[in-house]
SETI-336685 format. One line per field, with one value per residue (C-alpha): residue in one letter; x negated, y negated, z negated; residue number from 0. Coordinates in nm, 4 decimals. Each point is the difference from the previous one (the first is absolute). Layout:
<rs>
residuo	(a	...)
px	(X	...)
py	(Y	...)
pz	(Z	...)
num	(NUM	...)
</rs>
This chain:
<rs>
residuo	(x	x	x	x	x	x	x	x	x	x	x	x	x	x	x	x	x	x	x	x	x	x	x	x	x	x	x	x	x	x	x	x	x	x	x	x	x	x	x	x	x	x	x	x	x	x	x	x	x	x	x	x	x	x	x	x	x	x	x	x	x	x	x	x	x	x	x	x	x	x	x	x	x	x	x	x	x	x	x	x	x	x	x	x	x	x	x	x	x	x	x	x	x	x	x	x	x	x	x	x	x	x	x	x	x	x	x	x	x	x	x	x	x	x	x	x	x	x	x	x	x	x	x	x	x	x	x	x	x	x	x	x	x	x	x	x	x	x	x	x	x	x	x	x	x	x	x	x	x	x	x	x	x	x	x	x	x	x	x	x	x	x	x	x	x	x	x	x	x	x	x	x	x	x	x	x	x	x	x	x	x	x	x	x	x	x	x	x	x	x	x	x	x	x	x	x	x	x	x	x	x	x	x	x	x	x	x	x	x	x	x	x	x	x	x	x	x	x	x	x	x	x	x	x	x	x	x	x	x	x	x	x	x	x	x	x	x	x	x	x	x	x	x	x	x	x	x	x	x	x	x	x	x	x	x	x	x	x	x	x	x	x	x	x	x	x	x	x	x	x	x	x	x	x	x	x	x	x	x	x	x	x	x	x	x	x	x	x	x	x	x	x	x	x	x	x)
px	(2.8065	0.0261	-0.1046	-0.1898	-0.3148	-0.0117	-0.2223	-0.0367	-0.3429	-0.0869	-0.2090	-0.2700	-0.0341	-0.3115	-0.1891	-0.3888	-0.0569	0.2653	0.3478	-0.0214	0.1932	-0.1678	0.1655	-0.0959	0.2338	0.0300	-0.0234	-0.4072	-0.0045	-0.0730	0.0117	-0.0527	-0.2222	-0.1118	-0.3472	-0.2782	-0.3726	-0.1260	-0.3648	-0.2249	-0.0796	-0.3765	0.0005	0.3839	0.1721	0.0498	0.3602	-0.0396	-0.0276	-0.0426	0.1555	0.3132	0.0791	0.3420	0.0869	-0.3532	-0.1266	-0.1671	0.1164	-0.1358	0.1572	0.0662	0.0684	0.2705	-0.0121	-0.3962	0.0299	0.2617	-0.1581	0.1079	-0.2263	-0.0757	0.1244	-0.2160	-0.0529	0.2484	0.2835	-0.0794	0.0623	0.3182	0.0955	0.1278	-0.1205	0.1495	-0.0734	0.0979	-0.0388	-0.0721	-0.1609	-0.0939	-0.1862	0.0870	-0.0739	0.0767	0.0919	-0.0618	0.2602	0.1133	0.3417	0.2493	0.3756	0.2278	0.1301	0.2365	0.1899	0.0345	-0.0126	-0.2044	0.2295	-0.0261	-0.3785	-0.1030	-0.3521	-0.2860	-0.0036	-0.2922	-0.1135	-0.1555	-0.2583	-0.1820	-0.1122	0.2853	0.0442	0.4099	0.1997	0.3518	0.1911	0.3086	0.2110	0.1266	0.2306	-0.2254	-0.3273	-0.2102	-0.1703	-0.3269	0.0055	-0.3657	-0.2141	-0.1815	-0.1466	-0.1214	-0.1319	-0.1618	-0.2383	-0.1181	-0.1158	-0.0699	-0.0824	-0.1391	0.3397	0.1096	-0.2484	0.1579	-0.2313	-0.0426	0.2550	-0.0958	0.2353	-0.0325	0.0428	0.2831	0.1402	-0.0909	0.1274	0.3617	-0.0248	-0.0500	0.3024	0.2537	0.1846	-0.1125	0.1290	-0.1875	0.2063	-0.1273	0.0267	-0.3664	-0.2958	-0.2239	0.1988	0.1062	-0.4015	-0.0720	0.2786	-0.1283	-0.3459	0.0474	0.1530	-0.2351	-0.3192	0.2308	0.1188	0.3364	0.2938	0.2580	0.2259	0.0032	0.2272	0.0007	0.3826	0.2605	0.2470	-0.3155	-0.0482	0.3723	0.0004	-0.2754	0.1472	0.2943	-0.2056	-0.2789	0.3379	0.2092	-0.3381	0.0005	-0.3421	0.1760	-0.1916	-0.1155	-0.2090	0.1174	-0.2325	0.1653	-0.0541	0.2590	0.0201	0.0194	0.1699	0.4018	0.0303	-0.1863	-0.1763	0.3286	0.2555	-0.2399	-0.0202	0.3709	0.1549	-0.2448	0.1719	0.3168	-0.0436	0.0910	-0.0845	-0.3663	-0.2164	-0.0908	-0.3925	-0.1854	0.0156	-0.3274	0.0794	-0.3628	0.0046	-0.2413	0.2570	-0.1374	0.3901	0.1192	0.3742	-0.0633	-0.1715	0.2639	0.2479	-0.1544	0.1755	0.3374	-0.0018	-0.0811	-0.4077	-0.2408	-0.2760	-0.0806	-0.4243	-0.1635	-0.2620	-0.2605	-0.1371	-0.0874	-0.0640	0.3836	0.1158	-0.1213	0.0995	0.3458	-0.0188	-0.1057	0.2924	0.2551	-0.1746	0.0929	0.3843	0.0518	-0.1955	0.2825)
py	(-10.7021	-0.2757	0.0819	-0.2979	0.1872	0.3055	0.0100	0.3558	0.1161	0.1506	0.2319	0.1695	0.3421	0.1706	0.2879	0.0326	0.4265	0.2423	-0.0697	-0.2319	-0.3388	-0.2973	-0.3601	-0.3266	-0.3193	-0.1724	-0.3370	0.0949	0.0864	-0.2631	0.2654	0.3770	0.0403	0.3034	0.1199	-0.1897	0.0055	-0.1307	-0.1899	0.1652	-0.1785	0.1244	0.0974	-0.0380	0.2634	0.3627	-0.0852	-0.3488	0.1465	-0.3299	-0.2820	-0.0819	-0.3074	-0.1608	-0.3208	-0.1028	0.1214	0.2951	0.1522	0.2618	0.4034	0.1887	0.3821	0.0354	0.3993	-0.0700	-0.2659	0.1439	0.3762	0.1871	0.1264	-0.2748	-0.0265	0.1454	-0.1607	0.1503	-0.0471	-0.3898	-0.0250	0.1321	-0.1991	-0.3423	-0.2947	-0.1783	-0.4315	-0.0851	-0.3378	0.0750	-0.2126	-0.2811	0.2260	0.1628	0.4088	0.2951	0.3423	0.3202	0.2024	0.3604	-0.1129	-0.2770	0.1711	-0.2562	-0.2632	0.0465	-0.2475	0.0375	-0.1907	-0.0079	0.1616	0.3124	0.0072	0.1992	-0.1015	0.3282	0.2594	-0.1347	0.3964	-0.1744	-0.1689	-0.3234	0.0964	0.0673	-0.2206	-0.0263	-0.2617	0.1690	0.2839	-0.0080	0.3197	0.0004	0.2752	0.2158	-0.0800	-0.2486	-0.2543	-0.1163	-0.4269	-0.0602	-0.2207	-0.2097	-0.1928	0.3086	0.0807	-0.3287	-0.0232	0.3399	-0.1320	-0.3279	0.0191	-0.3668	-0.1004	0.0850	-0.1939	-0.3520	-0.3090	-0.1767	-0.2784	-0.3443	-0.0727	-0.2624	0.1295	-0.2102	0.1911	0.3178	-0.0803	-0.1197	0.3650	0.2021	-0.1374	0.1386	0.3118	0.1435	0.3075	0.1168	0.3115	0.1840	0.3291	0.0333	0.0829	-0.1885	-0.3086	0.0095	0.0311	-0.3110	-0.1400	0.1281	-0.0967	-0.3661	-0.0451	0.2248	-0.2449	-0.2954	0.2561	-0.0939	0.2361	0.1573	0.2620	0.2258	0.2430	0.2133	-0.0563	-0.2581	0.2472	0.0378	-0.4416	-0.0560	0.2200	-0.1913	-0.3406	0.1150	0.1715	-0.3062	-0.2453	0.1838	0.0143	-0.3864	0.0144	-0.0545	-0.0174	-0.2891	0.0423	0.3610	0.0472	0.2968	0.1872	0.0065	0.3434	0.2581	0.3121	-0.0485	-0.3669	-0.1868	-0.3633	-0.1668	0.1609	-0.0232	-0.3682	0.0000	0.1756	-0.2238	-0.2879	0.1800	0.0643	-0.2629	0.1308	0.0484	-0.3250	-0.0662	0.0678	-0.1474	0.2326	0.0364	0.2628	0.1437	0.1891	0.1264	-0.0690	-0.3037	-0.0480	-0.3499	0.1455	0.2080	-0.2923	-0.2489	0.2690	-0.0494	-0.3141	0.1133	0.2915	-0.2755	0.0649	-0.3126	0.0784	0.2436	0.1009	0.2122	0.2309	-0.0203	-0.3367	-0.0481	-0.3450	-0.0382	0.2095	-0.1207	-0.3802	0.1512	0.0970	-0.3335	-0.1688	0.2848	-0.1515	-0.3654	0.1023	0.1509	-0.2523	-0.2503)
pz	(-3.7363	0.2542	0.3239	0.0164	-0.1152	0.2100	0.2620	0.2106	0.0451	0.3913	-0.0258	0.3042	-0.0679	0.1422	-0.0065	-0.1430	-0.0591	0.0720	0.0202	-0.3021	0.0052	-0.1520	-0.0171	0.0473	-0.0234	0.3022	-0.1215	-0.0497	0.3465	0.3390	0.2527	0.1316	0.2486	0.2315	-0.0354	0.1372	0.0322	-0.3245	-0.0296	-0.2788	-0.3255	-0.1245	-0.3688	-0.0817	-0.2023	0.1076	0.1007	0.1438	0.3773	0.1822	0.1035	0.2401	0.1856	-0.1186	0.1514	0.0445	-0.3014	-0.1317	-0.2601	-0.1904	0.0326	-0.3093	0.0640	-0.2405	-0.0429	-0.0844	-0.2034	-0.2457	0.0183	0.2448	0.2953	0.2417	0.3608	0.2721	0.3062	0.1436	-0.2219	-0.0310	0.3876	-0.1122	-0.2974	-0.0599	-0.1387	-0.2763	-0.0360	-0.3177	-0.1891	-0.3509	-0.2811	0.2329	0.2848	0.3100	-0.0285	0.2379	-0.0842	0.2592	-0.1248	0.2245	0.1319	-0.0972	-0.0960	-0.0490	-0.1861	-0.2411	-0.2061	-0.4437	-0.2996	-0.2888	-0.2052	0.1874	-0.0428	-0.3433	-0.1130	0.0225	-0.3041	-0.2633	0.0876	0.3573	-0.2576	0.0652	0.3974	0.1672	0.3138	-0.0832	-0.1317	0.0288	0.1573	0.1914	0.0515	0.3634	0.0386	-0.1310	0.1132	-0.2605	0.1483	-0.1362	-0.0765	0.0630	-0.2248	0.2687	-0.2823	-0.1729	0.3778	0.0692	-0.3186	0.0105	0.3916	-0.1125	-0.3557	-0.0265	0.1161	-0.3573	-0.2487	-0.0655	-0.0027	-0.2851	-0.0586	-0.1849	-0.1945	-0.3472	-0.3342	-0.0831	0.3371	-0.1075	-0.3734	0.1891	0.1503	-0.2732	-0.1762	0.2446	0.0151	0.3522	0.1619	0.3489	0.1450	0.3406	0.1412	0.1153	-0.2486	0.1751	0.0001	-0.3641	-0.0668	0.1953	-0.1957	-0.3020	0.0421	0.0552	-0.3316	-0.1334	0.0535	-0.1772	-0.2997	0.0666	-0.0828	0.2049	0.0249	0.3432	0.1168	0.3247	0.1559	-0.0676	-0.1851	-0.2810	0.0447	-0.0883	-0.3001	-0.1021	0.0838	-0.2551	-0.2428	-0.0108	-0.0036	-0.2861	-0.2041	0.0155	0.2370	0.3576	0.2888	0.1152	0.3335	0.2070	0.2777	0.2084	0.3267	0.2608	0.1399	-0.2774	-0.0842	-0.1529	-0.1132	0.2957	-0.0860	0.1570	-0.1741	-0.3730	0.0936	0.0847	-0.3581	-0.2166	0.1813	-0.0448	-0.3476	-0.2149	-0.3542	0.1259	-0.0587	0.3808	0.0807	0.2920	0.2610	0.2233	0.2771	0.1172	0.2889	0.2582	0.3007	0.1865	0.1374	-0.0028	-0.0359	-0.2988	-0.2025	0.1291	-0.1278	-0.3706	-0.0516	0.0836	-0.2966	-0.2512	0.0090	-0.0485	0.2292	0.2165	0.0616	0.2627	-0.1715	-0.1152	-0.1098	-0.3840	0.0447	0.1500	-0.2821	-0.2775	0.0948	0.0808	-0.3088	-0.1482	0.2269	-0.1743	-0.3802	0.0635	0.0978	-0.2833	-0.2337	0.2114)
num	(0	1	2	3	4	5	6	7	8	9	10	11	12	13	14	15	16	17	18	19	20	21	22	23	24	25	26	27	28	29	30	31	32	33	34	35	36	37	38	39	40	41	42	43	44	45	46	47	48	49	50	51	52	53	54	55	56	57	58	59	60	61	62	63	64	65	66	67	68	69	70	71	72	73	74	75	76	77	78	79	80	81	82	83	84	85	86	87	88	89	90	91	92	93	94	95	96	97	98	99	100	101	102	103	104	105	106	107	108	109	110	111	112	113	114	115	116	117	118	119	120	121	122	123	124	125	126	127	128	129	130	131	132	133	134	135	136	137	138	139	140	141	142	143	144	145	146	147	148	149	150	151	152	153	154	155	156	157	158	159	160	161	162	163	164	165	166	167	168	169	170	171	172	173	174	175	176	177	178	179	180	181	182	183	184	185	186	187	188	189	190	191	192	193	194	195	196	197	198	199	200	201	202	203	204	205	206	207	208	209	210	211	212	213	214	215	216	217	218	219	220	221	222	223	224	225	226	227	228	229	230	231	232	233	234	235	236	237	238	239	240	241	242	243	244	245	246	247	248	249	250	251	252	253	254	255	256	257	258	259	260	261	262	263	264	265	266	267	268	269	270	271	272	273	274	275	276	277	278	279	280	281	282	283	284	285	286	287	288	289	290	291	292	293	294	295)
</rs>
Protein backbone atom coordinates (compact mmCIF):
# COMPACT_ATOMS: atom_id res chain seq x y z
CA UNK A 1 0.00 0.00 0.00
CA UNK A 2 1.09 3.51 -0.76
CA UNK A 3 2.55 5.26 1.90
CA UNK A 4 0.51 8.06 1.21
CA UNK A 5 -2.07 6.89 3.80
CA UNK A 6 -0.08 6.04 6.81
CA UNK A 7 -0.05 8.26 9.44
CA UNK A 8 1.89 7.12 12.93
CA UNK A 9 -0.07 7.55 15.98
CA UNK A 10 2.11 9.17 19.28
CA UNK A 11 0.99 7.94 21.93
CA UNK A 12 1.32 9.41 26.07
CA UNK A 13 1.50 6.61 28.17
CA UNK A 14 0.52 7.17 31.83
CA UNK A 15 -0.20 5.59 34.81
CA UNK A 16 -3.89 5.58 36.73
CA UNK A 17 -3.61 2.29 39.55
CA UNK A 18 -0.59 0.23 39.83
CA UNK A 19 1.93 -0.14 37.35
CA UNK A 20 -0.70 -0.31 34.59
CA UNK A 21 -0.09 1.61 31.26
CA UNK A 22 -3.02 3.29 29.66
CA UNK A 23 -2.81 5.31 26.25
CA UNK A 24 -4.04 8.24 24.95
CA UNK A 25 -3.26 9.72 21.36
CA UNK A 26 -1.58 12.78 21.46
CA UNK A 27 -3.35 14.52 18.86
CA UNK A 28 -6.43 14.70 21.73
CA UNK A 29 -4.08 16.26 23.91
CA UNK A 30 -3.16 20.51 24.22
CA UNK A 31 -0.83 20.14 27.03
CA UNK A 32 0.55 18.40 30.39
CA UNK A 33 0.57 20.31 33.15
CA UNK A 34 1.95 19.90 36.85
CA UNK A 35 -0.53 19.81 39.58
CA UNK A 36 -2.21 22.84 40.69
CA UNK A 37 -4.74 24.08 43.14
CA UNK A 38 -8.03 23.35 41.57
CA UNK A 39 -11.39 25.58 42.43
CA UNK A 40 -14.38 23.29 43.58
CA UNK A 41 -17.45 22.76 41.42
CA UNK A 42 -20.70 22.16 43.94
CA UNK A 43 -22.76 19.14 42.86
CA UNK A 44 -20.53 17.79 39.90
CA UNK A 45 -19.87 14.12 39.62
CA UNK A 46 -17.92 12.04 42.15
CA UNK A 47 -14.84 12.25 39.87
CA UNK A 48 -15.11 15.78 38.52
CA UNK A 49 -12.58 17.18 41.38
CA UNK A 50 -12.58 20.83 40.35
CA UNK A 51 -11.49 23.07 38.06
CA UNK A 52 -7.88 24.27 36.73
CA UNK A 53 -6.90 27.43 35.12
CA UNK A 54 -5.52 26.86 31.45
CA UNK A 55 -4.74 29.87 29.56
CA UNK A 56 -7.32 31.91 31.25
CA UNK A 57 -9.84 29.51 31.41
CA UNK A 58 -11.16 27.03 33.73
CA UNK A 59 -11.55 23.96 32.80
CA UNK A 60 -13.09 21.26 34.44
CA UNK A 61 -10.71 18.10 36.23
CA UNK A 62 -11.69 14.60 35.62
CA UNK A 63 -9.83 12.05 37.96
CA UNK A 64 -9.24 9.50 35.43
CA UNK A 65 -8.60 6.38 37.88
CA UNK A 66 -12.23 7.50 39.45
CA UNK A 67 -13.95 8.06 36.62
CA UNK A 68 -13.20 4.72 34.82
CA UNK A 69 -13.31 2.57 38.29
CA UNK A 70 -10.51 2.45 39.97
CA UNK A 71 -10.02 4.04 43.53
CA UNK A 72 -9.75 7.77 43.33
CA UNK A 73 -6.64 9.87 44.07
CA UNK A 74 -6.17 11.15 47.57
CA UNK A 75 -5.04 14.39 48.27
CA UNK A 76 -1.93 13.49 48.39
CA UNK A 77 -1.35 11.62 45.34
CA UNK A 78 -3.10 14.47 43.16
CA UNK A 79 -0.28 16.91 44.41
CA UNK A 80 1.70 14.33 42.81
CA UNK A 81 0.04 13.62 39.57
CA UNK A 82 -0.24 15.35 36.31
CA UNK A 83 -2.74 16.95 34.50
CA UNK A 84 -3.81 16.07 31.16
CA UNK A 85 -5.66 19.17 28.66
CA UNK A 86 -7.14 17.51 26.05
CA UNK A 87 -9.45 18.87 23.24
CA UNK A 88 -12.00 16.33 22.54
CA UNK A 89 -15.47 16.56 20.86
CA UNK A 90 -15.41 20.33 20.69
CA UNK A 91 -14.44 21.02 24.60
CA UNK A 92 -11.45 21.55 26.55
CA UNK A 93 -11.15 18.63 29.50
CA UNK A 94 -8.36 17.77 32.03
CA UNK A 95 -7.35 14.50 33.29
CA UNK A 96 -5.38 14.00 36.93
CA UNK A 97 -3.73 11.00 36.07
CA UNK A 98 -0.59 9.49 38.74
CA UNK A 99 2.48 10.15 36.54
CA UNK A 100 3.02 10.82 32.79
CA UNK A 101 5.62 7.89 31.16
CA UNK A 102 6.35 8.78 27.89
CA UNK A 103 5.49 9.14 24.54
CA UNK A 104 5.84 6.60 22.29
CA UNK A 105 5.34 6.55 18.58
CA UNK A 106 2.91 3.39 16.57
CA UNK A 107 0.46 2.92 14.03
CA UNK A 108 -2.88 1.75 13.90
CA UNK A 109 -2.06 -1.37 12.59
CA UNK A 110 -0.30 -2.37 15.63
CA UNK A 111 -3.34 -1.60 17.79
CA UNK A 112 -5.75 -4.90 18.12
CA UNK A 113 -9.32 -3.87 19.09
CA UNK A 114 -10.47 -5.27 23.05
CA UNK A 115 -11.75 -9.05 23.34
CA UNK A 116 -15.89 -8.89 23.04
CA UNK A 117 -15.19 -10.87 26.69
CA UNK A 118 -14.54 -6.92 28.16
CA UNK A 119 -18.48 -6.58 27.46
CA UNK A 120 -20.23 -3.30 26.78
CA UNK A 121 -18.32 -1.18 29.92
CA UNK A 122 -15.00 -1.44 29.39
CA UNK A 123 -13.26 2.00 29.14
CA UNK A 124 -10.82 0.49 26.09
CA UNK A 125 -10.83 0.98 22.58
CA UNK A 126 -7.63 -1.08 21.66
CA UNK A 127 -4.52 -2.69 23.05
CA UNK A 128 -1.06 -2.32 22.00
CA UNK A 129 1.62 -4.91 23.01
CA UNK A 130 4.83 -2.99 23.92
CA UNK A 131 7.46 -5.40 24.47
CA UNK A 132 5.52 -7.14 26.63
CA UNK A 133 3.61 -4.90 28.63
CA UNK A 134 -0.20 -4.14 27.11
CA UNK A 135 -1.16 -0.88 27.19
CA UNK A 136 -4.72 0.05 27.80
CA UNK A 137 -6.23 2.63 24.66
CA UNK A 138 -8.68 4.52 26.80
CA UNK A 139 -12.22 5.31 25.64
CA UNK A 140 -12.41 9.04 26.63
CA UNK A 141 -15.74 9.08 24.98
CA UNK A 142 -16.95 6.11 26.91
CA UNK A 143 -15.35 8.29 29.98
CA UNK A 144 -16.94 11.56 29.17
CA UNK A 145 -20.75 10.41 29.00
CA UNK A 146 -20.71 8.37 31.96
CA UNK A 147 -19.44 12.11 33.62
CA UNK A 148 -21.48 13.98 31.41
CA UNK A 149 -24.27 11.84 30.40
CA UNK A 150 -26.38 14.72 28.76
CA UNK A 151 -23.40 15.20 26.58
CA UNK A 152 -24.61 12.02 24.81
CA UNK A 153 -28.49 12.57 23.93
CA UNK A 154 -28.61 14.25 20.39
CA UNK A 155 -31.11 17.13 19.80
CA UNK A 156 -33.65 16.74 17.60
CA UNK A 157 -32.83 17.64 13.98
CA UNK A 158 -35.56 19.24 11.49
CA UNK A 159 -35.22 17.87 8.69
CA UNK A 160 -38.29 17.67 5.60
CA UNK A 161 -39.74 14.51 4.63
CA UNK A 162 -38.70 14.69 1.17
CA UNK A 163 -35.08 15.03 3.10
CA UNK A 164 -35.62 12.32 5.21
CA UNK A 165 -37.22 10.19 2.19
CA UNK A 166 -33.67 11.20 0.09
CA UNK A 167 -32.00 9.58 3.28
CA UNK A 168 -33.57 6.54 3.63
CA UNK A 169 -32.78 5.56 0.09
CA UNK A 170 -29.03 5.36 0.56
CA UNK A 171 -26.79 2.67 1.52
CA UNK A 172 -25.06 4.18 4.76
CA UNK A 173 -22.32 2.60 6.70
CA UNK A 174 -21.23 4.49 10.20
CA UNK A 175 -18.02 2.56 11.62
CA UNK A 176 -16.37 3.74 15.16
CA UNK A 177 -14.46 2.17 17.77
CA UNK A 178 -16.36 3.71 20.75
CA UNK A 179 -19.90 2.40 21.94
CA UNK A 180 -20.93 5.51 22.89
CA UNK A 181 -20.23 7.17 19.69
CA UNK A 182 -21.70 4.50 17.43
CA UNK A 183 -25.01 5.02 19.77
CA UNK A 184 -25.09 8.70 19.10
CA UNK A 185 -24.61 7.68 15.60
CA UNK A 186 -27.13 5.22 15.81
CA UNK A 187 -29.66 7.18 17.49
CA UNK A 188 -29.88 10.04 15.10
CA UNK A 189 -30.94 7.84 12.34
CA UNK A 190 -32.95 6.05 14.61
CA UNK A 191 -35.59 9.08 15.22
CA UNK A 192 -35.73 9.43 11.10
CA UNK A 193 -36.09 5.35 10.64
CA UNK A 194 -33.42 5.48 8.29
CA UNK A 195 -31.18 2.41 7.64
CA UNK A 196 -27.60 1.82 8.03
CA UNK A 197 -25.12 -0.57 8.46
CA UNK A 198 -22.38 -0.05 11.48
CA UNK A 199 -19.36 -1.73 12.20
CA UNK A 200 -16.79 -1.23 15.07
CA UNK A 201 -13.13 -0.94 13.09
CA UNK A 202 -12.28 -0.25 9.53
CA UNK A 203 -10.99 -3.91 8.76
CA UNK A 204 -14.99 -5.05 9.63
CA UNK A 205 -16.17 -1.44 7.28
CA UNK A 206 -14.11 -2.66 4.25
CA UNK A 207 -15.44 -6.14 4.28
CA UNK A 208 -18.59 -4.60 4.25
CA UNK A 209 -17.83 -2.04 1.55
CA UNK A 210 -16.96 -5.32 -0.68
CA UNK A 211 -19.57 -7.50 0.56
CA UNK A 212 -22.47 -4.55 0.23
CA UNK A 213 -20.61 -3.77 -3.43
CA UNK A 214 -20.39 -7.50 -4.84
CA UNK A 215 -24.13 -7.92 -3.62
CA UNK A 216 -25.00 -5.03 -6.05
CA UNK A 217 -26.01 -2.66 -2.78
CA UNK A 218 -22.60 -0.52 -2.55
CA UNK A 219 -22.26 1.97 -0.16
CA UNK A 220 -23.11 5.12 -0.79
CA UNK A 221 -22.46 7.51 2.29
CA UNK A 222 -19.39 5.87 4.86
CA UNK A 223 -19.25 7.94 7.86
CA UNK A 224 -15.99 6.63 9.73
CA UNK A 225 -13.87 7.49 12.77
CA UNK A 226 -10.31 8.34 12.44
CA UNK A 227 -8.43 6.68 15.18
CA UNK A 228 -9.37 3.01 15.44
CA UNK A 229 -7.86 -0.26 16.03
CA UNK A 230 -5.98 -2.03 12.56
CA UNK A 231 -7.38 -0.18 9.49
CA UNK A 232 -7.37 3.57 10.79
CA UNK A 233 -10.12 6.16 9.12
CA UNK A 234 -7.13 7.40 6.77
CA UNK A 235 -5.93 4.41 5.45
CA UNK A 236 -10.09 2.93 5.04
CA UNK A 237 -10.58 6.23 3.22
CA UNK A 238 -7.31 5.69 1.35
CA UNK A 239 -7.97 1.73 -0.12
CA UNK A 240 -11.69 2.69 -1.06
CA UNK A 241 -10.01 5.41 -3.13
CA UNK A 242 -7.50 2.92 -4.11
CA UNK A 243 -9.83 0.39 -5.03
CA UNK A 244 -11.17 0.68 -8.27
CA UNK A 245 -13.68 -2.25 -8.55
CA UNK A 246 -15.48 -0.75 -5.42
CA UNK A 247 -18.26 1.85 -6.47
CA UNK A 248 -16.71 4.98 -4.59
CA UNK A 249 -18.93 6.13 -1.39
CA UNK A 250 -18.84 9.57 0.14
CA UNK A 251 -16.51 9.48 2.75
CA UNK A 252 -17.44 11.57 6.01
CA UNK A 253 -14.46 11.18 8.50
CA UNK A 254 -16.05 11.93 12.18
CA UNK A 255 -13.73 12.37 14.70
CA UNK A 256 -13.58 13.77 18.18
CA UNK A 257 -9.97 15.42 17.55
CA UNK A 258 -10.58 19.18 17.29
CA UNK A 259 -6.96 19.27 15.24
CA UNK A 260 -6.97 21.43 12.24
CA UNK A 261 -4.07 19.08 10.73
CA UNK A 262 -5.89 15.88 11.08
CA UNK A 263 -9.15 17.21 9.31
CA UNK A 264 -7.02 19.06 6.69
CA UNK A 265 -5.31 15.60 6.33
CA UNK A 266 -8.90 14.07 5.24
CA UNK A 267 -8.71 15.51 1.91
CA UNK A 268 -5.41 14.25 0.97
CA UNK A 269 -6.55 10.28 1.49
CA UNK A 270 -9.41 10.93 -0.95
CA UNK A 271 -12.21 11.69 1.99
CA UNK A 272 -15.07 14.33 1.22
CA UNK A 273 -15.48 16.00 4.47
CA UNK A 274 -14.11 15.84 7.53
CA UNK A 275 -16.60 16.72 11.05
CA UNK A 276 -15.64 17.31 14.62
CA UNK A 277 -18.07 15.32 16.92
CA UNK A 278 -20.76 15.49 17.84
CA UNK A 279 -23.31 17.63 16.00
CA UNK A 280 -26.47 15.81 14.45
CA UNK A 281 -27.53 18.77 12.82
CA UNK A 282 -23.86 18.88 10.93
CA UNK A 283 -24.24 15.26 10.28
CA UNK A 284 -27.18 14.74 8.96
CA UNK A 285 -26.80 17.80 6.34
CA UNK A 286 -23.36 16.22 5.58
CA UNK A 287 -25.19 13.63 4.89
CA UNK A 288 -27.73 15.41 2.70
CA UNK A 289 -24.58 17.21 0.88
CA UNK A 290 -23.07 13.32 0.36
CA UNK A 291 -27.12 12.53 -1.31
CA UNK A 292 -26.95 15.30 -3.94
CA UNK A 293 -23.24 14.07 -5.17
CA UNK A 294 -24.26 11.05 -5.82
CA UNK A 295 -27.80 11.96 -7.33
CA UNK A 296 -25.01 14.29 -9.69
Amino acid sequence: MSSKAKQTQKLLLFRLFGSRLFGLGTLKIREILPFQRLTHLPKSHHAVIGTATFRGAAVPVIDMAAAVGYPPMSKEEQQQGSIIITDIQRREIGFMVRSVHRIIETDWKSVMPPPKALGTNAFVTGLLDLDGDIIQLLDVELLLSKVYPESVDAREVLLSPMEIETLRNLNILLVDDSMVARKQLSDVLDAKDISYHVTSNGNEAMETLVRENDSGQPIDILVSDIEMPGLDGYELAFNIRDNKSLKQPYIILHTSLNSEMSLSYANQVGANEALTKFDADELLHAMLRAAGEQAG
